[in-house]
C-alpha positions as CSV (number, residue, x, y, z in Angstrom):
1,X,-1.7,6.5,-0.9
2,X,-4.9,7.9,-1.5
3,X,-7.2,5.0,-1.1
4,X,-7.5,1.3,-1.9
5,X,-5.6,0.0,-4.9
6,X,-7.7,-0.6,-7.9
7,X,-6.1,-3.1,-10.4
8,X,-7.3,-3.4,-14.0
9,X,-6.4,-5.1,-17.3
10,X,-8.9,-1.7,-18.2
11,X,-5.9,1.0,-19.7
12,X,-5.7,4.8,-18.5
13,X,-7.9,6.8,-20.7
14,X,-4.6,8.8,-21.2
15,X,-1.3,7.2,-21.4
16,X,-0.3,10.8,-20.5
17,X,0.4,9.4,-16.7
18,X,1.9,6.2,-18.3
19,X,4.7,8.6,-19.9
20,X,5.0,10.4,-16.8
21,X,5.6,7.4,-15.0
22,X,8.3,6.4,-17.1
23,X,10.4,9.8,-16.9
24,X,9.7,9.4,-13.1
25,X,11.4,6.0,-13.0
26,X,14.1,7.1,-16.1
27,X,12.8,4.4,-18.6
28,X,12.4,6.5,-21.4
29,X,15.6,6.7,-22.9
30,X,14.1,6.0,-26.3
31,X,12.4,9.3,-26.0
32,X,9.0,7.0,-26.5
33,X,5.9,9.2,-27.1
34,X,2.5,9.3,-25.2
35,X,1.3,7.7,-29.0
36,X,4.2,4.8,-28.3
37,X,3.2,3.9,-25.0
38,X,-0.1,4.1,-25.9
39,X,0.6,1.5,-28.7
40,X,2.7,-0.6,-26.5
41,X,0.4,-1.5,-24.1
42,X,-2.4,-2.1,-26.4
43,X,-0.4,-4.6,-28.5
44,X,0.5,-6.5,-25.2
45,X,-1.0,-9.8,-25.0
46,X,-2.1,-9.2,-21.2
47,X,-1.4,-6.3,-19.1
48,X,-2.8,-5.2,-15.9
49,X,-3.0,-1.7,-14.7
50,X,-2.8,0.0,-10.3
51,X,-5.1,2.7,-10.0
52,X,-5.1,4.8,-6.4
53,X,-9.0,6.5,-7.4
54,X,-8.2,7.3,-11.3
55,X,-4.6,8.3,-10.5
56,X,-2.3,5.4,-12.6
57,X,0.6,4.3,-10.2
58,X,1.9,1.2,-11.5
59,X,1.1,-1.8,-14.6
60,X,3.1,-4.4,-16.0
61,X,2.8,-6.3,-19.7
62,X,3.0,-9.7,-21.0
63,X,4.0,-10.5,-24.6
64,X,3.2,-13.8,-25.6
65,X,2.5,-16.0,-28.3
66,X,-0.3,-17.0,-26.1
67,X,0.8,-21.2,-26.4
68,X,4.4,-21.8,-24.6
69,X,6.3,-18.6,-23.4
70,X,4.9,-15.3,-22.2
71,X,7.8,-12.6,-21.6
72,X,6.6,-10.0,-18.4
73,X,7.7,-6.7,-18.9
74,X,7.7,-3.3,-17.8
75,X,6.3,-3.8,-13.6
76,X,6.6,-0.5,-12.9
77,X,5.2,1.5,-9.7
78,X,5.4,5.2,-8.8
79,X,8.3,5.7,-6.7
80,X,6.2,7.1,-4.0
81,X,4.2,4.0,-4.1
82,X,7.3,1.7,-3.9
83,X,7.1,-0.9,-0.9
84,X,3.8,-1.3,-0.8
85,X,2.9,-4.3,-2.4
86,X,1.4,-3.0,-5.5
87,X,4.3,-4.3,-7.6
88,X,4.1,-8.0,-6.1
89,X,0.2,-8.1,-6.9
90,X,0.4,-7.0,-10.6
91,X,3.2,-9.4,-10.7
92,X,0.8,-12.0,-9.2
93,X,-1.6,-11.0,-11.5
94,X,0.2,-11.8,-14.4
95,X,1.4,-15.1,-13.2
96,X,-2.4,-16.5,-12.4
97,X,-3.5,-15.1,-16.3
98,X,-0.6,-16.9,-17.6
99,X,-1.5,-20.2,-15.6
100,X,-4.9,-20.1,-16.5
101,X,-3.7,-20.1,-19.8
102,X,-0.7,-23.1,-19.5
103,X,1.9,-20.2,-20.9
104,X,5.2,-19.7,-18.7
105,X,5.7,-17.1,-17.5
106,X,9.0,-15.3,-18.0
107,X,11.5,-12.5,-17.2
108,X,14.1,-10.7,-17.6
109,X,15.8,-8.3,-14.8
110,X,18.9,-6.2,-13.7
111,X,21.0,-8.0,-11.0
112,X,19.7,-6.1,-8.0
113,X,16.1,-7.2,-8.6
114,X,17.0,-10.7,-8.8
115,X,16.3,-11.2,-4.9
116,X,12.7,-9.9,-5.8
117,X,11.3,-12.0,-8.7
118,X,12.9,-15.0,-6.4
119,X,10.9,-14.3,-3.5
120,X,7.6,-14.5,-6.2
121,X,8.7,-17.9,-7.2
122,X,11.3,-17.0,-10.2
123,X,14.0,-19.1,-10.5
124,X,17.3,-18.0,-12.7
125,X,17.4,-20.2,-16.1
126,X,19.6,-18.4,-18.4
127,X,21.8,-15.3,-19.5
128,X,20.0,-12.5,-21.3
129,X,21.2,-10.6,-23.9
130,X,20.3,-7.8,-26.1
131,X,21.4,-6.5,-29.6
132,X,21.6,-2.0,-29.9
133,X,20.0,-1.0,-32.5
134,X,19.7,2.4,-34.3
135,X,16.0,4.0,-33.7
C-alpha cells in the first residue's frame, strides 16, 4: 500500500481501473465493457468505493428497493491488497448505510467465503440459485 485507505460512495472518474480490477480477480466472464461497469455501479442503490491516493483498489454495491431487502454485491479488493482489511470496512460500510436506512442487508457467496461474511455478522438463511441465460 501506498498510503492511507480512502473510502468513498464518490465513483472512479474512469471505470477503466474498475475493469481492470475485474480481469485481475477473473469476474468478467460476461466480457462486461468499461461502459457496463460504468452503468452498473451508477444504477446501484449504494456503493462505496477504496482508494490508495487516486489508485481504485477495491468497492462493493448494494441493490435495493430501498424499503425491506438490500442485496450486497461485487466486494472486491486488488489482490495485492487482500488481507488488509479493506474488504471488511467496505463491507461495514455497507451494512451501517443499510441500517441507517432499516433495509437488510443481504448476500450471496461461494462456499469458501462463507467463514468470512460470518465473522461480519452473516448468518446462512437460505440456498441460492441462479438461472443461465443467453447474453
Amino acid at each position: 500500500m501506498k498510503g492511507k485507505i480512502d473510502y468513498s460512495i464518490l465513483p472512479p472518474e474512469n471505470f477503466e481501473e474498475l475493469w481492470k480490477l475485474y480481469e485481475l480477480l477473473g469476474w468478467n466472464s460476461l466480457n462486461l465493457t468499461v461502459n457496463d461497469l460504468e452503468r452498473m455501479c451508477k444504477q446501484s442503490w449504494y456503493a462505496v468505493y477504496a482508494y490508495d491516493e487516486q489508485q481504485l483498489v477495491g468497492m462493493g454495491r448494494v441493490i435495493s428497493d430501498g424499503v425491506i431487502t438490500a442485496i450486497i454485491c461485487g466486494i472486491c479488493v486488488l489482490p495485492s491488497y487482500q488481507s488488509k482489511g479493506i474488504g471488511k470496512e467496505i463491507v461495514n460500510r455497507i451494512i451501517q448505510h443499510c441500517e441507517q436506512n432499516k433495509v437488510i442487508p443481504q448476500l450471496m457467496c461461494v462456499e469458501s467465503l462463507e467463514p468470512y461474511y460470518k465473522d461480519l455478522g452473516f448468518s446462512k438463511f437460505s440456498i441460492g440459485m441462479t438461472k443461465e441465460i443467453n447474453r
